[in-house]
MARMARDO-859913 format. One record per atom (N, C-alpha, C): residue number from 1; residue in three letters; chain; atom name; x, y, z. Coordinates in nm, 4 decimals, padded with zeros to 6 digits. Atoms other than C-alpha are relative to their C-alpha. Example, Ala and Ser with C-alpha at 12.3 -4.5 7.8 and 13.67 -1.06 7.14 Angstrom:
% MARMARDO-859913
<1; ALA; A; N; <00.0890; -00.1190; 00.0000>> <1; ALA; A; CA; <01.2300; -00.4500; 00.7800>> <1; ALA; A; C; <00.0900; 00.1200; 00.0000>> <2; SER; A; N; <-00.0820; -00.1190; -00.0060>> <2; SER; A; CA; <01.3670; -00.1060; 00.7140>> <2; SER; A; C; <-00.0770; 00.1090; 00.0730>> 
***
This chain:
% MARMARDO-859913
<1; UNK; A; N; <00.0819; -00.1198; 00.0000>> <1; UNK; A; CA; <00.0000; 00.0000; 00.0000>> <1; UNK; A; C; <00.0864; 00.1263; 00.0000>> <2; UNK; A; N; <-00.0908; -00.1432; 00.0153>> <2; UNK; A; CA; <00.3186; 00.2382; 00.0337>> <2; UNK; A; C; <00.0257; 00.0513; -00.0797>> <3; UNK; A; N; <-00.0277; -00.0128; 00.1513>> <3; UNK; A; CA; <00.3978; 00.2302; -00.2975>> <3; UNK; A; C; <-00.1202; 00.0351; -00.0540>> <4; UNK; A; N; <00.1218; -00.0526; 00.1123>> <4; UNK; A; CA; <00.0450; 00.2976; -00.4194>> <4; UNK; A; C; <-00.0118; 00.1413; 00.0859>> <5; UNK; A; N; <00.0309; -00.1221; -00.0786>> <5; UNK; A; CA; <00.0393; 00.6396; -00.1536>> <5; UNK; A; C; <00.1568; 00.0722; -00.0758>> <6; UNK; A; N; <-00.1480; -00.1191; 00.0740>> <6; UNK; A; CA; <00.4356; 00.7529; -00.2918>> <6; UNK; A; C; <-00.0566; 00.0314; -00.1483>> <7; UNK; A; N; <00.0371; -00.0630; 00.1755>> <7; UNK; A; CA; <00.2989; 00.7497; -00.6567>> <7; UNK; A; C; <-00.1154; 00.1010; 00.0232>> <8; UNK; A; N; <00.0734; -00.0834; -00.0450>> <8; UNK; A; CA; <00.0190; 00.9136; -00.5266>> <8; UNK; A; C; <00.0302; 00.1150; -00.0164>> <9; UNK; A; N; <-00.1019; -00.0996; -00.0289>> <9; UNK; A; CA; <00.2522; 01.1799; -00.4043>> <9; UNK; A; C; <00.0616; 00.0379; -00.0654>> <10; UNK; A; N; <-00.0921; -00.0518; 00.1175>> <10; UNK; A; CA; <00.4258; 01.1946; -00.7265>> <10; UNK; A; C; <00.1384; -00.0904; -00.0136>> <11; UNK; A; N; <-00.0759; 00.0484; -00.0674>> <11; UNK; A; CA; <00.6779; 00.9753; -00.5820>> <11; UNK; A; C; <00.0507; -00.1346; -00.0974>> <12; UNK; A; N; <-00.0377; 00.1203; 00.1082>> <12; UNK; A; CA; <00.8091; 00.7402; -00.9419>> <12; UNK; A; C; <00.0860; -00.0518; 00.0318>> <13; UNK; A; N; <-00.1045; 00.0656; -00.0173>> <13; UNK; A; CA; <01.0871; 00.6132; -00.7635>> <13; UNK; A; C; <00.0119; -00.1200; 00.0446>> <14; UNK; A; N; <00.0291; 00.1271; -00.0481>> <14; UNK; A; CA; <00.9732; 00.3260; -00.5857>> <14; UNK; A; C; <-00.0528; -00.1398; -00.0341>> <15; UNK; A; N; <-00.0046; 00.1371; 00.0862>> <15; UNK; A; CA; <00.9948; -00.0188; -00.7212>> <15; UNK; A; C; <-00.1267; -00.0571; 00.0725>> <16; UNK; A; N; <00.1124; 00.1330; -00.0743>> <16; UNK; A; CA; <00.6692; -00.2414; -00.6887>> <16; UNK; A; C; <00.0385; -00.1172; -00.0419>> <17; UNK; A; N; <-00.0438; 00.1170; 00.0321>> <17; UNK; A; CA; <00.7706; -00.6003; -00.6604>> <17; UNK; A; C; <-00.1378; -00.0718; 00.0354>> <18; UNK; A; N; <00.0782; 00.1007; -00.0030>> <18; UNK; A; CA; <00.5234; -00.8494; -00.7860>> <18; UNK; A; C; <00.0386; -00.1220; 00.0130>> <19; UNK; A; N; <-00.0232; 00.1417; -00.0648>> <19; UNK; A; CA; <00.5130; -01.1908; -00.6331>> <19; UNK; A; C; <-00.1416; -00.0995; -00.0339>> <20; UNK; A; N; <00.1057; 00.1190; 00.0253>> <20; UNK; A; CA; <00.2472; -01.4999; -00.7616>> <20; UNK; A; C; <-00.0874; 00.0397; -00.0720>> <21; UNK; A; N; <00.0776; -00.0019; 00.1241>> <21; UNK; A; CA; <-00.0125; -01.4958; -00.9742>> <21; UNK; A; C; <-00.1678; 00.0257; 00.0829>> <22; UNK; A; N; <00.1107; -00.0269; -00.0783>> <22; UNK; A; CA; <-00.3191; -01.3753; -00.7939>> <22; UNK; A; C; <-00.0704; 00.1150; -00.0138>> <23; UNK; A; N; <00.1011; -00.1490; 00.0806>> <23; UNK; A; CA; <-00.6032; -01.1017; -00.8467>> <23; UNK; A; C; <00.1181; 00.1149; 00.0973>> <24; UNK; A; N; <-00.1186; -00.1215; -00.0881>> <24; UNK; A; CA; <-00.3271; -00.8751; -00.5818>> <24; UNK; A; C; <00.1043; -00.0028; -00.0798>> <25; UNK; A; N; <-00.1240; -00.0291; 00.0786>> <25; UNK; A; CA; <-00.0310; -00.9457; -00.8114>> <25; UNK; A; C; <-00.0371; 00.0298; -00.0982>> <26; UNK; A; N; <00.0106; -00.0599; 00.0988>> <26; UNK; A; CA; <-00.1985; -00.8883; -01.1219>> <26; UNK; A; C; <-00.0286; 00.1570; 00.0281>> <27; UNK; A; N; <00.0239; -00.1400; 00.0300>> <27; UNK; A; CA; <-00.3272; -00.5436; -00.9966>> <27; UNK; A; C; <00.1448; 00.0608; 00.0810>> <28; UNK; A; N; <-00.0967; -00.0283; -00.0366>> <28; UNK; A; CA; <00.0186; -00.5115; -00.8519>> <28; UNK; A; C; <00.0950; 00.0223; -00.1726>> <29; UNK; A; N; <-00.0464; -00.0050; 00.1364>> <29; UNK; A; CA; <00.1558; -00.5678; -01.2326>> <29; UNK; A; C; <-00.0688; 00.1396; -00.0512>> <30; UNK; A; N; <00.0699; -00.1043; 00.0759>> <30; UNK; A; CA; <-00.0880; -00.3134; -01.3419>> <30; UNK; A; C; <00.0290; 00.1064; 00.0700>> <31; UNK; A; N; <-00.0472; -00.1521; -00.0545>> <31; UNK; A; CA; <00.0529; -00.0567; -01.1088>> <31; UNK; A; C; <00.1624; 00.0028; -00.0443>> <32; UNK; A; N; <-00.0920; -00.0284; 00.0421>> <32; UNK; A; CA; <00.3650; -00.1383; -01.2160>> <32; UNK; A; C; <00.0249; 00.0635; -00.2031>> <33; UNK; A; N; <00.0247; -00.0368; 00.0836>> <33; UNK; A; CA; <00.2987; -00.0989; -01.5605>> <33; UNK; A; C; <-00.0374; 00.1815; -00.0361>> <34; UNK; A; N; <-00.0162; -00.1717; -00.0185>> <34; UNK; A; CA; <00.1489; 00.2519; -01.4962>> <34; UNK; A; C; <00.1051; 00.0892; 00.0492>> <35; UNK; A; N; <-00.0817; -00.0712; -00.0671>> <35; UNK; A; CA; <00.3887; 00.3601; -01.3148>> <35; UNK; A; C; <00.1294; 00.0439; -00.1128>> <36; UNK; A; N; <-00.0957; -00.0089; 00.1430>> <36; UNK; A; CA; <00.6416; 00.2986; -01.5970>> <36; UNK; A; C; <-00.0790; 00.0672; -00.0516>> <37; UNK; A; N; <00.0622; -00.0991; 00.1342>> <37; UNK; A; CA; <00.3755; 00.4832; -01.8665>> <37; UNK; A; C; <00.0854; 00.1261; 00.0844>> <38; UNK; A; N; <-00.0170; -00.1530; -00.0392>> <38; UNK; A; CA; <00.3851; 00.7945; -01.6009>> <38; UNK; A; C; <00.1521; 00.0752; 00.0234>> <39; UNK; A; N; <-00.1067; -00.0392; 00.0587>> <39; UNK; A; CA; <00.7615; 00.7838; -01.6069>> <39; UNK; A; C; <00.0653; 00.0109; -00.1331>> <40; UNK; A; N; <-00.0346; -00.0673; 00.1285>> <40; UNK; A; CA; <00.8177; 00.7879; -01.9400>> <40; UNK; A; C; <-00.0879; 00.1193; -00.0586>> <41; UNK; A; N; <00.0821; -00.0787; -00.0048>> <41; UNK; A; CA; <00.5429; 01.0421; -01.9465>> <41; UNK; A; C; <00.0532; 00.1553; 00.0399>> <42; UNK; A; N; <-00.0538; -00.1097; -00.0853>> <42; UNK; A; CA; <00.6961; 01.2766; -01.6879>> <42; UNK; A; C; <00.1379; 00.0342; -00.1032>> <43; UNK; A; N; <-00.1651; -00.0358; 00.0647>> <43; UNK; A; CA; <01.0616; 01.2414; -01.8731>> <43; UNK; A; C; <-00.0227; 00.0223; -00.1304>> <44; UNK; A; N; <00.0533; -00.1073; 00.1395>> <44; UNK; A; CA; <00.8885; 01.3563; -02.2466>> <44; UNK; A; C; <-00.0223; 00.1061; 00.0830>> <45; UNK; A; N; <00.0087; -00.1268; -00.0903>> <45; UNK; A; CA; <00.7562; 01.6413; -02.0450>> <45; UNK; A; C; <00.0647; 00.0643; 00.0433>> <46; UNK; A; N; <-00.1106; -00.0734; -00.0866>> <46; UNK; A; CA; <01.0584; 01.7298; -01.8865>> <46; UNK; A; C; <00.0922; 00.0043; -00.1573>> <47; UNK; A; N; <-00.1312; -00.0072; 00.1497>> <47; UNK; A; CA; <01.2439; 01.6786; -02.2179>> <47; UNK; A; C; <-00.0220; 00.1253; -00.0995>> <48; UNK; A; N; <00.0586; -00.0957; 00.0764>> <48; UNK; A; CA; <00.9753; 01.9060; -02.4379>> <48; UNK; A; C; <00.0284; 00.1317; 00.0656>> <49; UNK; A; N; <00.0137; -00.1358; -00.0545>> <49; UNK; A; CA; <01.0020; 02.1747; -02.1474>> <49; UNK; A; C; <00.1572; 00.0620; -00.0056>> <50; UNK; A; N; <-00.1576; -00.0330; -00.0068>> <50; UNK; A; CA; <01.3581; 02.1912; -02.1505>> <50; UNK; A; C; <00.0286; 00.0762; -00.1518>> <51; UNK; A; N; <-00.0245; -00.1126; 00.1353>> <51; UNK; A; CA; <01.3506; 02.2815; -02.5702>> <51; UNK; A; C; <-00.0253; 00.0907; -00.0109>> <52; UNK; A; N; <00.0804; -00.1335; 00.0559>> <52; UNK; A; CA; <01.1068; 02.5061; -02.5544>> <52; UNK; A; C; <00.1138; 00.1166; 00.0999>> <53; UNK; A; N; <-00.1012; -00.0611; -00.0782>> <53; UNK; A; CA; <01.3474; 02.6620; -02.2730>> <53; UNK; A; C; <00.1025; 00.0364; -00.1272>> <54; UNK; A; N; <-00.1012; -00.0329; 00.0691>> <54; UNK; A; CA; <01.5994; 02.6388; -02.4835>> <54; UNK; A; C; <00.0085; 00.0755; -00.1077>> <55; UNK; A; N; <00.0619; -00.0636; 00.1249>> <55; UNK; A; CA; <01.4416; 02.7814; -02.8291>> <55; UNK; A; C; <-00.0470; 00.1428; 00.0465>> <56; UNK; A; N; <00.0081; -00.1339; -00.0681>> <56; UNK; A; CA; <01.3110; 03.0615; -02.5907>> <56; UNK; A; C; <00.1487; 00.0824; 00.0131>> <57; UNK; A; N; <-00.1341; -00.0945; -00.0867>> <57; UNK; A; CA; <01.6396; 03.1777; -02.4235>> <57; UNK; A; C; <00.0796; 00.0591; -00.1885>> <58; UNK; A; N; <-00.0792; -00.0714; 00.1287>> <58; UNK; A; CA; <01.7837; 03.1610; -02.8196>> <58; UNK; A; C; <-00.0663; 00.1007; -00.0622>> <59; UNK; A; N; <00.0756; -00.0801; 00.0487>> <59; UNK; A; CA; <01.5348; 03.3575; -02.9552>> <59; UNK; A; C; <-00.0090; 00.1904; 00.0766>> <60; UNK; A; N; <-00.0160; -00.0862; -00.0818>> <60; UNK; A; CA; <01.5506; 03.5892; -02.6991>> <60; UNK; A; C; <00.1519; 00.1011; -00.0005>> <61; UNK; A; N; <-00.1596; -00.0133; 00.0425>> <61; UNK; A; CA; <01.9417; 03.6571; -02.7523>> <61; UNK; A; C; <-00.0077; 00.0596; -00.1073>> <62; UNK; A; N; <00.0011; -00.0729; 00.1444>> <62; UNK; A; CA; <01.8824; 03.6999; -03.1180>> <62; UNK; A; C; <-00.1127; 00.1673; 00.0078>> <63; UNK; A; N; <00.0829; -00.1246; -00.0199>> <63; UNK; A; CA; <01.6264; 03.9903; -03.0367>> <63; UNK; A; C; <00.0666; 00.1165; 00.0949>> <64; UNK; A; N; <-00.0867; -00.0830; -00.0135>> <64; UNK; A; CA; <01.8578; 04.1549; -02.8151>> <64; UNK; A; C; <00.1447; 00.0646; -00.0900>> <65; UNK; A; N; <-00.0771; -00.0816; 00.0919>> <65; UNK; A; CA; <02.1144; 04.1665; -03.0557>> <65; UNK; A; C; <-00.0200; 00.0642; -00.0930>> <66; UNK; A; N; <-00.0074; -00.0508; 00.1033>> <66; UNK; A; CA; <01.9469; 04.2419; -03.2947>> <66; UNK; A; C; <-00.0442; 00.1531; 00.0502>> <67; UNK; A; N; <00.0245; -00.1684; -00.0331>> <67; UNK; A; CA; <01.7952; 04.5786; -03.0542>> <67; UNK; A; C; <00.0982; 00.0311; 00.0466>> <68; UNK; A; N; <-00.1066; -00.0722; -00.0049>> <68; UNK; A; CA; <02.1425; 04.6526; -02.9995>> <68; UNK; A; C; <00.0694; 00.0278; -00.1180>> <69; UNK; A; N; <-00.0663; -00.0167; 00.1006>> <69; UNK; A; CA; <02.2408; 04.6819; -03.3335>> <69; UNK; A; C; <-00.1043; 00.1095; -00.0545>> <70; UNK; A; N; <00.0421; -00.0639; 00.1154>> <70; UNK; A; CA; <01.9532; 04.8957; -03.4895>> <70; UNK; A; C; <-00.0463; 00.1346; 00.1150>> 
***
């Protein structure tokens, strides 16, 4: 149950270990499964925010130089 309250929390770090084959381990699989989507989820997200960062700050540069030049 700790592991389903840290993701909760935001908390993708914590390994769920499934054990036997039972309606609790399959929905234990299925949290692990999500859990993986929402990290590769979170790390596009963090990847896209970082370009646009980056495409900003250049853009931004080029507009100062260019209002220091005219």
């Amino acid at each position: 149950m700790r592991h389903i309250n840290a993701i909760a929390k935001g908390d993708l770090t914590q390994s769920i270990d499934v054990q036997g084959r039972n309606e609790m381990s399959q929905l234990a699989t299925g949290l692990h499964h999500m859990q993986r989507s929402l990290i590769d989820t979170v790390s596009a997200v963090r990847d896209s925010a970082q370009s646009i960062y980056t495409g900003a700050s250049e853009i931004s540069a080029g507009s100062n130089d260019l209002s220091s030049r005219t």
